[in-house]
N, CA, C and O atoms as a GROMACS GRO file, in nm:
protein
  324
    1UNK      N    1  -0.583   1.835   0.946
    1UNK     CA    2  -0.571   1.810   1.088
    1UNK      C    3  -0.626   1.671   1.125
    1UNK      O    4  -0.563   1.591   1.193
    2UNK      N    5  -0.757   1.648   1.069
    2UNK     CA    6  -0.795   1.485   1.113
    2UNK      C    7  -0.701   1.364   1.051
    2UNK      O    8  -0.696   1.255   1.106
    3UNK      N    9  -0.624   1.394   0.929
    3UNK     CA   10  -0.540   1.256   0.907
    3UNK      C   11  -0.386   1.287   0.967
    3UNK      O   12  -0.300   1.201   0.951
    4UNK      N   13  -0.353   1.413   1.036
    4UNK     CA   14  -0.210   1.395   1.113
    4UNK      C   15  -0.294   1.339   1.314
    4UNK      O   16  -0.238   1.290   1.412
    5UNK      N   17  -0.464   1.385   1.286
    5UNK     CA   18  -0.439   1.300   1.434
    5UNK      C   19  -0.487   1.152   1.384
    5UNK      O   20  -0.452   1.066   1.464
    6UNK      N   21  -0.543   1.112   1.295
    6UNK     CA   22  -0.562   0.918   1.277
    6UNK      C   23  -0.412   0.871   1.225
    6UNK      O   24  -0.387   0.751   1.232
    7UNK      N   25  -0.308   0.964   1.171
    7UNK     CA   26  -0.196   0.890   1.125
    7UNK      C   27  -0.128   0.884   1.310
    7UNK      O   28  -0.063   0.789   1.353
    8UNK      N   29  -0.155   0.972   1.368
    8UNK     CA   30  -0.045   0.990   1.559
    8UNK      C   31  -0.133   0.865   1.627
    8UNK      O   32  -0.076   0.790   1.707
    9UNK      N   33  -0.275   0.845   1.594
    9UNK     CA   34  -0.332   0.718   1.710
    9UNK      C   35  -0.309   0.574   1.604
    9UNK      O   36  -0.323   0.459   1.647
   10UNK      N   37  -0.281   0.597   1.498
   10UNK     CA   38  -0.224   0.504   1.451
   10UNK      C   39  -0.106   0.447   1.482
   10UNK      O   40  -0.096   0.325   1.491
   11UNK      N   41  -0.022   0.515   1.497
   11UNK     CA   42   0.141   0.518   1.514
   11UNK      C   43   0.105   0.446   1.661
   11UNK      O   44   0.086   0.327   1.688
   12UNK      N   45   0.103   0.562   1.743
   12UNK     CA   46   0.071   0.447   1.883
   12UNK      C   47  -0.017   0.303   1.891
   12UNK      O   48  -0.002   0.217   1.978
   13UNK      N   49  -0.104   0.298   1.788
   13UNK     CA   50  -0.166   0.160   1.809
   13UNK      C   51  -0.054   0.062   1.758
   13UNK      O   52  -0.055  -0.047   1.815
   14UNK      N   53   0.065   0.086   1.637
   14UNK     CA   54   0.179  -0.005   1.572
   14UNK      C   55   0.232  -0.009   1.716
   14UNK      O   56   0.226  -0.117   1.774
   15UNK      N   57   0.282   0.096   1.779
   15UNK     CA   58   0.400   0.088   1.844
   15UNK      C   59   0.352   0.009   1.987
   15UNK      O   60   0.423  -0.065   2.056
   16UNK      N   61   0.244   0.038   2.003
   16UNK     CA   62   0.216  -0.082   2.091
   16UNK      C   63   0.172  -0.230   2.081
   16UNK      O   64   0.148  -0.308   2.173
   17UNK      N   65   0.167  -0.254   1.924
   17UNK     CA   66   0.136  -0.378   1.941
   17UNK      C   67   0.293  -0.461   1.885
   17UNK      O   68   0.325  -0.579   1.899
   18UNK      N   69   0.364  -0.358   1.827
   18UNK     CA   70   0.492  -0.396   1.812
   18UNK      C   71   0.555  -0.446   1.949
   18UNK      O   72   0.651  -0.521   1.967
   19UNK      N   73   0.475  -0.386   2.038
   19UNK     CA   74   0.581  -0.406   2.223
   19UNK      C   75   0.500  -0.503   2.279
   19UNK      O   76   0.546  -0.551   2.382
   20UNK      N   77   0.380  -0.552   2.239
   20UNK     CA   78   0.312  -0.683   2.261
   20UNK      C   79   0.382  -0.749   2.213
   20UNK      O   80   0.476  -0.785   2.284
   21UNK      N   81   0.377  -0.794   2.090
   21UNK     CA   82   0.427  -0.901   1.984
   21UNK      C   83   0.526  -0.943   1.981
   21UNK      O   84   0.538  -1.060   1.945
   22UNK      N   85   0.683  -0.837   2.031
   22UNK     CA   86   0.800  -0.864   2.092
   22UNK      C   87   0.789  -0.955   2.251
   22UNK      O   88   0.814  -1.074   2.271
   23UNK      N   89   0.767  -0.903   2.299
   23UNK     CA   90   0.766  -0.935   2.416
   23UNK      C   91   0.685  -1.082   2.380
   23UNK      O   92   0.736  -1.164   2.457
   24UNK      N   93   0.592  -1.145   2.306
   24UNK     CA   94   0.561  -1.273   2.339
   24UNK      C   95   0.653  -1.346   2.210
   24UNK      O   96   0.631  -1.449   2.146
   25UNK      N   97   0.760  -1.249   2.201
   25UNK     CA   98   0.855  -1.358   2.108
   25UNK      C   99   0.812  -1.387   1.952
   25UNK      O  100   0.841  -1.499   1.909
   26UNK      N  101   0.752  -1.307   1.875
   26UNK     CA  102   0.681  -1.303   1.763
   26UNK      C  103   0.797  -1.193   1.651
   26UNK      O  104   0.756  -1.110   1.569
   27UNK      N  105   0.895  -1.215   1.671
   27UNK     CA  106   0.960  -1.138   1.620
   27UNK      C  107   0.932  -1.098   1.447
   27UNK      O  108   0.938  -0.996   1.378
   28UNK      N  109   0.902  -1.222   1.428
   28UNK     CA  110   0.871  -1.197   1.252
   28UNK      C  111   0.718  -1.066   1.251
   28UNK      O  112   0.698  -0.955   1.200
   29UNK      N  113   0.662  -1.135   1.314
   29UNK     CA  114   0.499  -1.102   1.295
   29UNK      C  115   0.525  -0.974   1.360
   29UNK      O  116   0.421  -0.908   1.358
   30UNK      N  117   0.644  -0.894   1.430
   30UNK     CA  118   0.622  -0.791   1.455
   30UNK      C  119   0.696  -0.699   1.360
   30UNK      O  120   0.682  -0.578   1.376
   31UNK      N  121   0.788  -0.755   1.243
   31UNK     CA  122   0.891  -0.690   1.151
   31UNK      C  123   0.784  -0.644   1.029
   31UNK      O  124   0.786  -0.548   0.952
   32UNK      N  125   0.700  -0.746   1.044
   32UNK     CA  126   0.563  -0.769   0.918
   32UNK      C  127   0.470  -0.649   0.948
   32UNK      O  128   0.439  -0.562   0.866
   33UNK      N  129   0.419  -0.659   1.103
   33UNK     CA  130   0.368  -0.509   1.117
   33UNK      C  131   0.395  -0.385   1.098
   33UNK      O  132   0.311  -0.306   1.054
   34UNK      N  133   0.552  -0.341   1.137
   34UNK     CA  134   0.594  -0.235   1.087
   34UNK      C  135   0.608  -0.205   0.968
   34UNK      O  136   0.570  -0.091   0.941
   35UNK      N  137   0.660  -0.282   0.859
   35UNK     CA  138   0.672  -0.286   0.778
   35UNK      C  139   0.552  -0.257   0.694
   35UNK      O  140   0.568  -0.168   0.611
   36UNK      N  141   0.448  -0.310   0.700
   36UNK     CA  142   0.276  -0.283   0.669
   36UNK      C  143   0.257  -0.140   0.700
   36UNK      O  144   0.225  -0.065   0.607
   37UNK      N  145   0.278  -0.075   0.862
   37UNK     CA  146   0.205   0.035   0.904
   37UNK      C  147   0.301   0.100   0.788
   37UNK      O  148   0.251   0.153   0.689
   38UNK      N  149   0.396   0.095   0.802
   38UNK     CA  150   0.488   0.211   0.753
   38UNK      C  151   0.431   0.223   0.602
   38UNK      O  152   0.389   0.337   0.578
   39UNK      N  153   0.423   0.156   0.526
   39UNK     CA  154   0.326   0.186   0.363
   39UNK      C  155   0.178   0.230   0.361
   39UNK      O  156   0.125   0.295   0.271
   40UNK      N  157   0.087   0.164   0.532
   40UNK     CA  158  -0.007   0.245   0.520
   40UNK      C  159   0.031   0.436   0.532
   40UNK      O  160  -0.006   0.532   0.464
   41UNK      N  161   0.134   0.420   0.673
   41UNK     CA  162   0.152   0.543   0.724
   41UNK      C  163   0.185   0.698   0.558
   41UNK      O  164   0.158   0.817   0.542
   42UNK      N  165   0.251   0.595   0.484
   42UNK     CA  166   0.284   0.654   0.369
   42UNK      C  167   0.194   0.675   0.298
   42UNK      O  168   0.237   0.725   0.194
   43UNK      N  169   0.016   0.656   0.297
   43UNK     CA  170  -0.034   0.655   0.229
   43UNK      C  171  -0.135   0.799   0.280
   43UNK      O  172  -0.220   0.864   0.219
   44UNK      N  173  -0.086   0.807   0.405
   44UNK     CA  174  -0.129   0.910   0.467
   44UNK      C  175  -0.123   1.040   0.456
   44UNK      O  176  -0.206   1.128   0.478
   45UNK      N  177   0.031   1.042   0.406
   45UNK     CA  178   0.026   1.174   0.392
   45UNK      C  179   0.022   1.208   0.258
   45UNK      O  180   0.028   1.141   0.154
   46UNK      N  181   0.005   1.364   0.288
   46UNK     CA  182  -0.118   1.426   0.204
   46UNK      C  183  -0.072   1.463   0.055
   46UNK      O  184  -0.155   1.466  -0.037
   47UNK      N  185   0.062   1.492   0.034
   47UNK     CA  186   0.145   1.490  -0.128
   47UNK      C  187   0.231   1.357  -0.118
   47UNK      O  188   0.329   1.324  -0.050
   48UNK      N  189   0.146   1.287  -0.224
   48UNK     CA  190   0.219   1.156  -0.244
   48UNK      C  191   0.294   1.207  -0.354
   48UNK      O  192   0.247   1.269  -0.449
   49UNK      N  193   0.454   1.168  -0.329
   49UNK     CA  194   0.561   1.195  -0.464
   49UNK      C  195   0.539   1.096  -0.567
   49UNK      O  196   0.464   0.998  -0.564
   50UNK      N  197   0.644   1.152  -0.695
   50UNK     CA  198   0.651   1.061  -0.766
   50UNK      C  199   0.718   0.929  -0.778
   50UNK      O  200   0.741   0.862  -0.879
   51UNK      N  201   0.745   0.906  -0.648
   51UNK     CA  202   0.895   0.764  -0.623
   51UNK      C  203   0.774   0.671  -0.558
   51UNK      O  204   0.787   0.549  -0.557
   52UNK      N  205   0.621   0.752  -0.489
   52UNK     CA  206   0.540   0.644  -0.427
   52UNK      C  207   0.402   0.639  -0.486
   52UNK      O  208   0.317   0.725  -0.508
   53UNK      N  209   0.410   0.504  -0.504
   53UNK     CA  210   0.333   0.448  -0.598
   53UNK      C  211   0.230   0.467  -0.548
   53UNK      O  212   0.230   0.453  -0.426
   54UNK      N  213   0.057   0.518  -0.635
   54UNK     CA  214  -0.062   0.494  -0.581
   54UNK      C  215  -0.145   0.372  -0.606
   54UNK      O  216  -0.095   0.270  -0.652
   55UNK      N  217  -0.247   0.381  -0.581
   55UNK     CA  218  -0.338   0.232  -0.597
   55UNK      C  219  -0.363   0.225  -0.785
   55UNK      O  220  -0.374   0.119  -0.846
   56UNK      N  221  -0.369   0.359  -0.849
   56UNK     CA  222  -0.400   0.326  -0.947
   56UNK      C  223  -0.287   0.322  -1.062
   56UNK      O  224  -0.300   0.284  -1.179
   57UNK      N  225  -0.158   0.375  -0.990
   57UNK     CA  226  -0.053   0.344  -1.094
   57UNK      C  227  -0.018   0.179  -1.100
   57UNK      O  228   0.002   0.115  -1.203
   58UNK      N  229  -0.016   0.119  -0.942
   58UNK     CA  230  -0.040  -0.026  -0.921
   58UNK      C  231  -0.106  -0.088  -1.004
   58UNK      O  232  -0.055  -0.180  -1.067
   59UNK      N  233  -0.241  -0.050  -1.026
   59UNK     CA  234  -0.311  -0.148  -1.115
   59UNK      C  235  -0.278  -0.173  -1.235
   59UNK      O  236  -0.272  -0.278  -1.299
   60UNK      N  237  -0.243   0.002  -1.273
   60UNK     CA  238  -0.210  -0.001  -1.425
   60UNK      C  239  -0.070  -0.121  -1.429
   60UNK      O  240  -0.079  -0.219  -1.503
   61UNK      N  241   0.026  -0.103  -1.362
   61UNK     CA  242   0.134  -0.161  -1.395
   61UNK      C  243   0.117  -0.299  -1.398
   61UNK      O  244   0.186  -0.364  -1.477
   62UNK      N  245   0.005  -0.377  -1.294
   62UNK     CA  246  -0.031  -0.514  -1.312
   62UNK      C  247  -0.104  -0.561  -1.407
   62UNK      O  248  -0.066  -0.648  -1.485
   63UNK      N  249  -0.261  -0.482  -1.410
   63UNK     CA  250  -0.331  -0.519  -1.536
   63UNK      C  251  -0.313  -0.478  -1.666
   63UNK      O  252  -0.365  -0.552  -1.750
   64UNK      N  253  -0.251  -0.373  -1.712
   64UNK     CA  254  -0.260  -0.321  -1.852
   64UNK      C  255  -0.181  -0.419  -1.924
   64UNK      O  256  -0.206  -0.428  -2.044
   65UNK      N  257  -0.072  -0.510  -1.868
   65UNK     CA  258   0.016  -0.621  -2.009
   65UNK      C  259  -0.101  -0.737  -2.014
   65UNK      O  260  -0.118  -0.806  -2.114
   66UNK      N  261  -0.181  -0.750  -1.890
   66UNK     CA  262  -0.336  -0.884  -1.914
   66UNK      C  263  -0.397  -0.839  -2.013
   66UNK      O  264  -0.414  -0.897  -2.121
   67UNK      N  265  -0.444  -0.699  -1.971
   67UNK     CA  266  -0.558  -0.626  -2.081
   67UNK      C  267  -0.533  -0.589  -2.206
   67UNK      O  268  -0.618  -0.560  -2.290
   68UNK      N  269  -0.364  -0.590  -2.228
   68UNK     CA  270  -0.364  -0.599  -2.369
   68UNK      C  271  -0.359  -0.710  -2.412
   68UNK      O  272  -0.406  -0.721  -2.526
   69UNK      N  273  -0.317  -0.807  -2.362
   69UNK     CA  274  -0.293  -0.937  -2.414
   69UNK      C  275  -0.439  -0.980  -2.455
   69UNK      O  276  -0.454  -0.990  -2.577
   70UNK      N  277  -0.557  -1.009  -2.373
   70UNK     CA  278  -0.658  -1.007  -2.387
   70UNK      C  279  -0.715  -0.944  -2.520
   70UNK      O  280  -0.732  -0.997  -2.629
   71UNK      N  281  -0.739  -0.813  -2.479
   71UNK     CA  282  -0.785  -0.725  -2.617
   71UNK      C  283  -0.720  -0.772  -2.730
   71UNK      O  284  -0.795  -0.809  -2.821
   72UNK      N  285  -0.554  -0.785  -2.758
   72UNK     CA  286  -0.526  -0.856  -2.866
   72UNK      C  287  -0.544  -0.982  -2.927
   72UNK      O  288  -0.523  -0.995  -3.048
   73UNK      N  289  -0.590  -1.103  -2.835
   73UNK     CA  290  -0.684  -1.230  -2.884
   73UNK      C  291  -0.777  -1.264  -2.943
   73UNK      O  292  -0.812  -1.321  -3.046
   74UNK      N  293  -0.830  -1.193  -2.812
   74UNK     CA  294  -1.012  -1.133  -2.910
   74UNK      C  295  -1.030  -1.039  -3.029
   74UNK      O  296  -1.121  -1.023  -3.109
   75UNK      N  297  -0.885  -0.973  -3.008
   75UNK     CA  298  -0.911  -0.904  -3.167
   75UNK      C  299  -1.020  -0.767  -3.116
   75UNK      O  300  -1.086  -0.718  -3.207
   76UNK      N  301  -1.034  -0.723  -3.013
   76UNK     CA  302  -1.121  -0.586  -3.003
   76UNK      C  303  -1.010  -0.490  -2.963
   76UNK      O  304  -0.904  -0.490  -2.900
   77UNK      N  305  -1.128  -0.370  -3.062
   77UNK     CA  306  -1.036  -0.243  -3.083
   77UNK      C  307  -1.113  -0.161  -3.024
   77UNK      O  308  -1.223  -0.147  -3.076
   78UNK      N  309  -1.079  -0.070  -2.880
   78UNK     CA  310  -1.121   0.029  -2.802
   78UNK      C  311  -1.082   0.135  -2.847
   78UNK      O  312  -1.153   0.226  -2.804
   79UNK      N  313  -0.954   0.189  -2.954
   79UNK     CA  314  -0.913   0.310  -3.003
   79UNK      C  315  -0.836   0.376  -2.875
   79UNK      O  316  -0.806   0.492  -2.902
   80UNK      N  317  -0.797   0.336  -2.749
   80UNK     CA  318  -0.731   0.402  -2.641
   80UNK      C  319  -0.665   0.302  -2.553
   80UNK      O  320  -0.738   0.240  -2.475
   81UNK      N  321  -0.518   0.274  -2.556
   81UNK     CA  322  -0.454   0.208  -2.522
   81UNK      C  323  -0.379   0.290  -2.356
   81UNK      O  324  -0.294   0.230  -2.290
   0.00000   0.00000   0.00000
């Protein structure tokens, strides 16, 4: 119940600053906001599928080709890849 009411005063805080930001002609900076809320808004709810990515599949997919590359220079062996 507390993250469907911070995801509803969320929604109204986008949607009103989306109707600010239009209105003073900011059209980009208001496509950028929605676009933002809407991946937070997604982060909100409560069964994340398998099509949406979390913070730690993210990392893995960025750092693990550094961290091997790394580990393979230096030549250290952790036994768990």
């Amino acid at each position: 119940m507390l993250i469907f009411t911070i995801v509803v005063l969320f929604f109204v805080y986008v949607i009103t600053s989306y109707v600010k930001l239009k209105k003073q002609g900011c059209r980009k900076e208001a496509v950028v906001l929605l676009f933002f809320s809407l991946f937070i808004t997604c982060y909100f709810i409560p069964v994340i599928e398998d099509w949406m990515p979390t913070s730690e599949s993210l990392n893995t997919y960025l750092y693990k080709p550094i961290s091997l590359y790394v580990r393979n220079a230096l030549h250290v062996q952790l036994g768990v890849d």
